[in-house]
Steps between C-alpha positions, in 0.01 A plus 500: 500500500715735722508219789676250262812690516483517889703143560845682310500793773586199731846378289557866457551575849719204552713622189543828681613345785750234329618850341607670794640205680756437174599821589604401869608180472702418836489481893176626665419703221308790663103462443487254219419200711214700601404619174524143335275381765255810451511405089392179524229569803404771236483224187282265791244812543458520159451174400245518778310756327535303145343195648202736611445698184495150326169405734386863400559570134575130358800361311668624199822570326605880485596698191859377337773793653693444152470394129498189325421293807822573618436682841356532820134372580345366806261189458249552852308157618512259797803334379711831515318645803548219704881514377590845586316500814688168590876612349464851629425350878819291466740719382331743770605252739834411379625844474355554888704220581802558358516860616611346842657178358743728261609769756853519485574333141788633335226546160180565707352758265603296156290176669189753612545621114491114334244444716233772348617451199441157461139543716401753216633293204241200648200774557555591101490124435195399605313835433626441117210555236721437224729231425810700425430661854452197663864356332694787589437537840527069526854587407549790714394313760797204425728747496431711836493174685775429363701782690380425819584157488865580431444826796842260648691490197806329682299194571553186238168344568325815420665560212423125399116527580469807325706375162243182510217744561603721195499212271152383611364911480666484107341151381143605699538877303569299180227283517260818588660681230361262265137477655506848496533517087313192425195663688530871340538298136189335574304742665652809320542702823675538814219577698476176793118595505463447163700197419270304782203593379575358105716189650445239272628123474747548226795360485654868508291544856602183611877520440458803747367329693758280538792746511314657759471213722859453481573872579296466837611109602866675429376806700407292774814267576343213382668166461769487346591854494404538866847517653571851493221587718666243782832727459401869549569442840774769498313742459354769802156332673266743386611404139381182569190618621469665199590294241275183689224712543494720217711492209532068480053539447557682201491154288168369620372877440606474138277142479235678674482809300506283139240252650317587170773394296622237704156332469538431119797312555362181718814273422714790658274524811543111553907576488442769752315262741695201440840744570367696760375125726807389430696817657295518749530164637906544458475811677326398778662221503825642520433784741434266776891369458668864527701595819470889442218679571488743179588211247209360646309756420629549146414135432173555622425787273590311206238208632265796546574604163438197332185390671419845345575433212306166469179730636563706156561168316165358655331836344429609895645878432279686795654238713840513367456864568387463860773245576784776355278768779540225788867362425641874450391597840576210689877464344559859529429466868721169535801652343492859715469257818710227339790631782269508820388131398845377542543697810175335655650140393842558651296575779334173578789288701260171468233464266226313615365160426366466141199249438496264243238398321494128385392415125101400659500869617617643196202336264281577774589909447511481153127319537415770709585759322356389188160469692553883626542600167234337347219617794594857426513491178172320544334797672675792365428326145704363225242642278670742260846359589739381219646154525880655518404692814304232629843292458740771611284535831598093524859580444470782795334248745781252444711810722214486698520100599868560562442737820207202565689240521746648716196554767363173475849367557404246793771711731347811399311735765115465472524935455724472204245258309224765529738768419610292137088409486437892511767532257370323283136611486609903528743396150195324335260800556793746402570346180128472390441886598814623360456313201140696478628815526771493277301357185262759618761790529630349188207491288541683160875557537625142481327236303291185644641182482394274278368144596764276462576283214639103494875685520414714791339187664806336456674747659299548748493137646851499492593778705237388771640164492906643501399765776332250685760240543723775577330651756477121678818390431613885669272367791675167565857640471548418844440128448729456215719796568769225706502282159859549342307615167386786623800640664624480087178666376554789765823593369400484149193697562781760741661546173159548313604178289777708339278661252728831570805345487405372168403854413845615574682270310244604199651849533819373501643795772265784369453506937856492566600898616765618223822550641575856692 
């Protein structure tokens, strides 16, 4: 039982380290860069060494460090391994980064501080074997963020971002608030182990199960209440690298770790799928219009987070949980680099000619890739494969026929064909094998999904048919980009068809900065 308690020496260290940086606060403050850094390289080996005592000795929750369920305990399985092991690495990374990127700020040592303090108020998170753990720390970890993302108070946009953020953190800590009791009234404990194992479809479990899912889509900047995550632009890089790749994941990880009780609740999964597609699609959507290379970025982590979400909604939770692995790395990486990216562009005096594919070459990709798909999932067997991942792999290859159809563009070099042909067969194979080795690393810690019902067929058709004609009608924007129409759509979609504008208005100047 000893082990369980391993994962809080991690948060502990980074504590220490927030500790001593409070207490030098300004310019190049001596060693704590380094000793930040060292913390959270430290909270990374450790989280190392959980993952392995979990192949050795097995999940389990550890001993309650306090009475009445009120207290610290540490709930060890795949779901919080993979978690520390992935936040730990980021927040390692971030705090490398910004040891360099924050030399010479006027409050170097108060950022380095924030930063391990809000790294060890995630780690506690999703370690939490108890619900009044695991609500604490959600808050602790609003709040933290919130002081780096005003680290340049003097800045009205910050401010702004981080007033809209607050309100968002409050309403999603509300709505947990409530789960929280609903599930220790019906389960008579606070003990997350516990209350999954006796979930029940009751209307008690299910109104949970709601709150919850509106706790995580709020979590998760979905739409409507996505606009503060476009805004936190103010803030230092490596907060951004941290907050896309880290904290923003916390929402699907709250879906994923209640997959039990989200399960009794089908109506509320259909919401989560029919909201997440929907975000997603905006997102995405949206993204493509935006001039800056970080709000890009932002608006692609809220796609990411919504297609996410509809993996939860669609009951896929070891996928859900390998897409949060996969996004987290590759945004982290996008943000620290997000600088040398517009270097390299500056640096091209004349791009080069762009092929483009005509509307025969575009349902001759999407053909294609459809047929790819189908012949490896013929030989690496849909046997044992659930119909939602059977359909989500469709939604993937749509991406897939994309890249096609921009080699089989008539003007297109015969090498970049092959290239976008190997694309697509490498993606086909990768999402089969992942998708094996996640249910199988997944097996006993998240539930299986259930075969779907006439709703979840429903729901399923239509986000195959509303991806699809997306992903074609993103294919052909060069033959219908010239029509006056679209040049109105782009600016809507610029303006992410002022869903945050309406947002502001609702708050009627809670973002305006008070006077000095």
């Amino acid at each position: 039982m000893t082990h369980l308690f391993l994962p809080l020496v991690g948060p502990a260290i980074l504590l220490l380290a927030a500790f001593h940086a409070a207490r030098h606060p300004g310019k190049r403050p001596g060693r704590v860069p380094n000793l930040t850094e060292m913390a959270a390289f430290a909270a990374f080996a450790v989280a190392v060494g959980v993952a392995i005592l979990l192949v050795l000795k097995g999940p389990g929750t550890s001993p309650l460090i306090g009475a009445f369920g009120i207290g610290l305990s540490v709930r060890l399985d795949v779901v919080s391994a993979v978690m520390l092991v992935l936040v730990s690495f980021i927040g390692w990374i971030a705090l490398r980064f910004s040891r360099t990127y924050m030399d010479g700020e006027d409050r170097q040592g108060a950022f380095s501080g924030w930063m391990s303090a809000t790294l060890a108020a995630v780690l506690i998170l999703v370690m939490s074997g108890n619900l009044v753990q695991l609500f604490v720390a959600w808050t602790l970890t609003s709040q933290s963020l919130n002081r780096l993302l005003l680290f340049y108070p003097e800045r009205a946009t910050a401010w702004r971002a981080a007033r809209k953020k607050a309100v968002v953190a409050r309403l999603s800590e509300g709505a947990l608030a409530v789960a929280a009791i609903l599930l220790i009234t019906t389960a008579g404990t606070t003990d997350i182990e516990s209350i999954l194992a006796t979930a029940e479809a009751d209307w008690l479990t299910m109104a949970a199960a709601l709150f919850i899912a509106v706790s995580a889509v709020l979590a998760s900047a979905q739409f409507p209440m996505h606009g503060w995550l476009t805004e936190v632009m103010e803030a230092p890089t490596p907060v951004s690298a941290l907050l896309h790749a880290g904290v923003i994941n916390a929402g699907g990880f709250l879906l994923i770790r209640f997959a039990d009780v989200m399960l009794v609740a089908p109506g509320v999964m259909a919401l989560l799928v029919m909201l997440g597609g929907f975000t997603a699609l905006f997102g995405g959507l949206v993204m493509l219009t935006q001039p800056a290379v970080k709000t890009s970025l932002a608006w692609s982590t809220i796609a990411q987070m919504a297609f996410m979400v509809m993996q939860c909604g669609l009951a896929l939770f070891p996928l859900a949980l390998l897409h949060i692995v996969a996004h987290s790395l590759y945004k982290a990486h996008a943000f620290l680099s997000s600088g040398e990216a517009v270097r390299n562009v500056s640096a091209i005096s004349r791009p080069g000619p762009i092929a483009v594919p005509s509307a025969r070459n575009v349902l001759y990709a999407f053909a294609i890739a459809i047929v790819i798909y189908g012949l490896v999932g013929a030989v690496l067997g849909f046997d044992g494969k659930s119909v939602q991942a059977i359909a989500l792999g469709m939604i993937l290859i749509f991406g897939v026929a994309y890249l096609l159809a921009q080699g089989f563009a008539d003007a297109a070099p015969r090498a970049l064909m092959q290239r976008t042909v190997v694309y697509a067969l490498v993606t086909s194979v990768s999402y089969f094998a992942l998708q094996v080795a996640a249910k199988s690393l997944a097996a006993g810690s998240l539930p299986a999904t259930p075969s779907p019902g006439p709703l979840e067929w429903a729901l399923i058709i239509l986000a195959l048919v509303s991806f699809g004609v997306i992903a074609i009608a993103q294919a052909t924007f060069p033959l219908w980009a010239s029509h006056p129409a679209a040049a109105g759509l782009r600016v809507h979609l610029t303006n992410g068809l002022y869903a945050n504008a309406i947002f502001d208005k609702l708050l009627d100047g809670w973002s305006k900065r008070p006077a000095a």
